[in-house]
C-alpha positions, 0 to 999 in steps of 0.5 A: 762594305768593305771587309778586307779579307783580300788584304788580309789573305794578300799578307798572310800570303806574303807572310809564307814567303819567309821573307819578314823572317829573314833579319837583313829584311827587317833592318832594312825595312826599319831602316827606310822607315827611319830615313822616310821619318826624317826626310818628312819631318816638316810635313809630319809637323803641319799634320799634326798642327792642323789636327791638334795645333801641336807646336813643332816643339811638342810635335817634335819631342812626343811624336816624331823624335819619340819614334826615331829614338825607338827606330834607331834603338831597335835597329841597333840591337835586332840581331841579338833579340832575335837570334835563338837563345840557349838557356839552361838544360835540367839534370833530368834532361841530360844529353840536351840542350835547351833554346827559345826561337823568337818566331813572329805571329803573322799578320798584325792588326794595330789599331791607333789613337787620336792623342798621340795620332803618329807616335802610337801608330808607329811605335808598335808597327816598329815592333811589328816589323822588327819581330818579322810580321806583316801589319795593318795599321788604323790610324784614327779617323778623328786626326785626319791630316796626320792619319793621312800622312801616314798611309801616304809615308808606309804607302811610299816605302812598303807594299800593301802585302807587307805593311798596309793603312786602312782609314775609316771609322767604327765600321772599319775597325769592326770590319777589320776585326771581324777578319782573322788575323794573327795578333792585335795591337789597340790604343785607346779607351777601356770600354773599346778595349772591351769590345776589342778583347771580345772580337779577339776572342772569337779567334783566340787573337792574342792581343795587347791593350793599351788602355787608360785610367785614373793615375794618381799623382802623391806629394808627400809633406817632406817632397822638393815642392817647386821641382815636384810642381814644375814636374807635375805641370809638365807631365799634366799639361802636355798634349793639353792633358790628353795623354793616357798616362798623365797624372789624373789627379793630386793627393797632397799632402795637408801640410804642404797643400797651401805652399804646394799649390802656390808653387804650382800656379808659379809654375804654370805661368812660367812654362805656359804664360799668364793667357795660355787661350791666346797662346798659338802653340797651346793644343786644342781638345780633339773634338766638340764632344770632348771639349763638353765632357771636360767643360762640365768637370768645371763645376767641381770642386773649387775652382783655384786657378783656370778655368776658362774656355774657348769652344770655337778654338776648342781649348781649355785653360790650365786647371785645378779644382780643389776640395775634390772627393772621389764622389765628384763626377770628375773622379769617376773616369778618366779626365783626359784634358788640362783639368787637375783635381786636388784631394789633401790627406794627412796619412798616407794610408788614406791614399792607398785605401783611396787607390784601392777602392777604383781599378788598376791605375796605368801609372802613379807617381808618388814625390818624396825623399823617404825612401821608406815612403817610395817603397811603402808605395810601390809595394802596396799599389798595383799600377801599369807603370810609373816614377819616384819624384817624377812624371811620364819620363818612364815612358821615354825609356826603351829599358823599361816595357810600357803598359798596364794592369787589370783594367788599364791593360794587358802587355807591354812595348818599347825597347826590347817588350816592343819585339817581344810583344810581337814575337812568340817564345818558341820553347825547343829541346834538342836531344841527343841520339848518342844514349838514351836515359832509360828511367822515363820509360814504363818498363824500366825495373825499380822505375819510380824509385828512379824517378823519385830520385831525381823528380823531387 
């Protein structure tokens, strides 16, 4: 079996050139990148229709788009990000000056999802490239045309020992974590984030996690009902509800169930017709196996509207399930699919106690017009990331670092964390020959009185 250890040692070997160092070699690199994404637009799309049946529309917006607005972001602002930073100087350090060198770690491992094949390869190997290392990127083996595509497009612009892709399964990324490499990058679920975080540890890799969980969704009795529906539908249904952070599951609130629920349906229909099986744009369940984890939640609850399911084509209808609890087996793991659990309370502290009792969400949203209540909310959750009166659009934003908490992560990308991530904070103290301050040393008379004047 193959154990990449000569790529590997082909990176770290380019690494020690110094020329990923140099920020004109960064900018240029990106800068192919972006031209290489746009010159290929068209094939990116049939990849990612053949893979998912995503439309050029969603296959625009959430993958190719997402990532040349993250490509010109970080271009735009690389020189400063990173340019060494001077930052104060104590009193006690007098006569020195004080500054943080962004420095990057070497060879990065990214390892990709299946859900959004292209946007989260390239999103972190944009960060990667921008901090100055070299990467390898595993795209998943379950979108193959997209995963293609992709070794093909790096494969075109960069040298293996810069920028490499490596296809395979369970056995490659095994293999390739059994290498010592200088940081990993990984998307995906929390039980092979655990196995990712107990490789790292062998070498004490630093890592980021990407992983999931159940975000909840709150709409609050005095929430804009038909904006807070149309919201909630899209962010739910997009990709077929196979994105990490979309709302899992509803609280709604007693009074406003009914209307709300009502308004939801409207919605549905509008944004994705009255048979959605039979519309040709509507993405598929990845494999056979998810399709059946997700056609066994159907079972729950009631059923209010959806429902149906096509296995040749491997789709599900748009769902929701009402009189859900958190005893039902839809409410013990992530869903991942266009299935919508409802639960109803009448005081909001039903709800957080809710949240409390199960690990740390990636996101929550929460739709009201009480500040008080927003506030409530967010001071009293721990979540990765998240909205007031919306769904999934922070994640759009490269002024806000995406990622988790507890169990649905550690560490954060885009925009600027996207460099940071990949970059370590080199802390550096130049100090003065001109004097020399006399209290620090052990023979000095009166010494720690000396000291206790200014170390307080």
């Amino acid at each position: 079996m193959e154990t990449y250890s000569s790529l590997i040692a082909k990176q770290k070997s380019f690494f020690k050139t110094e020329k990923t160092k140099n920020v004109a070699f960064r900018i240029e690199a990106l800068q192919k990148l972006r031209h290489t994404i746009k010159n290929n637009e068209k094939i990116l799309m049939e990849a990612l229709r053949a893979d998912l049946n995503k439309s050029e529309f969603d296959a625009y917006s959430s993958e190719i788009g997402f990532v040349l607005e993250e490509l010109r972001f970080t271009i735009k602002h690389l020189r400063s990000w990173a340019a060494p930073k001077k930052v104060k100087t104590p009193v006690t350090h007098i006569g020195s000056n004080s500054y943080i060198y962004p420095e990057p770690y070497g060879v990065a491992l990214i390892i990709a999802p299946w859900n959004y094949p292209f946007q989260l390869a390239v999103a972190p190997l944009i960060g990667a490239i921008a901090a100055g290392n070299c990467a390898i990127i595993k795209p998943s083996e379950l979108t193959p045309k997209t995963s293609e595509v992709l070794e093909n497009l790096i494969h075109e612009i960069f040298t293996e020992e810069f920028i490499a892709v490596v296809q395979g399964g369970v056995e490659t990324s095994q293999a390739l974590l059994n290498q010592q490499v200088d940081y990993i990058f990984f998307t995906g679920s929390v039980p092979v984030g655990k196995i990712i975080m107990e490789a790292a540890a062998k070498h004490l890799t630093p890592v980021t996690l990407e992983l999931g969980g159940k975000s909840p969704c709150i709409v609050h009795e005095d929430a804009n009902l038909k904006l807070a529906a149309k919201r909630i539908a899209w962010g739910k249904f997009t990709n077929a509800g196979q994105t990490c952070i979309a709302p899992d599951y509803l609280y709604v609130h007693k009074k406003v169930r009914s209307e709300f629920l009502q308004q939801f349906k409207e919605t549905t229909i509008e944004l994705y017709g009255n048979q959605p099986l039979k519309n040709p744009n509507f993405t598929r369940i990845i494999s056979k196996r998810h399709f059946q984890r997700l056609a066994a939640f159907l079972e729950n609850g009631q059923l209010f509207m959806g429902g149906n399911t096509d296995q040749e084509r491997l789709t599900i209808e748009l769902t929701v399930l009402t009189d859900i609890t958190w005893e039902n087996s839809i409410m013990q793991v992530e869903i991942f699919g266009p299935i919508l659990p409802v639960m109803e309370y009448e005081e909001l502290t039903e709800v957080i106690e809710g949240i409390h009792r199960h690990p740390k969400p990636l996101a929550l949203y929460i739709f009201t017009e009480n500040d008080s209540i927003q506030e409530e909310v967010l001071s009293k959750v721990s979540f990765g990331g998240g909205c007031v009166n919306d769904t999934v659009y922070h994640v759009a934003s490269p002024y806000l670092p995406f990622g988790g908490v507890g169990t649905s992560g550690i560490g954060a990308y885009h925009g600027k964390g996207n460099f940071d991530t990949f970059s370590h904070q080199k802390s550096v103290l130049k100090q003065t020959t001109k004097f020399d301050i006399p209290f620090r040393y052990p023979n000095v008379k009166n010494g720690l009185e000396k000291i206790k004047l200014f170390m307080k």
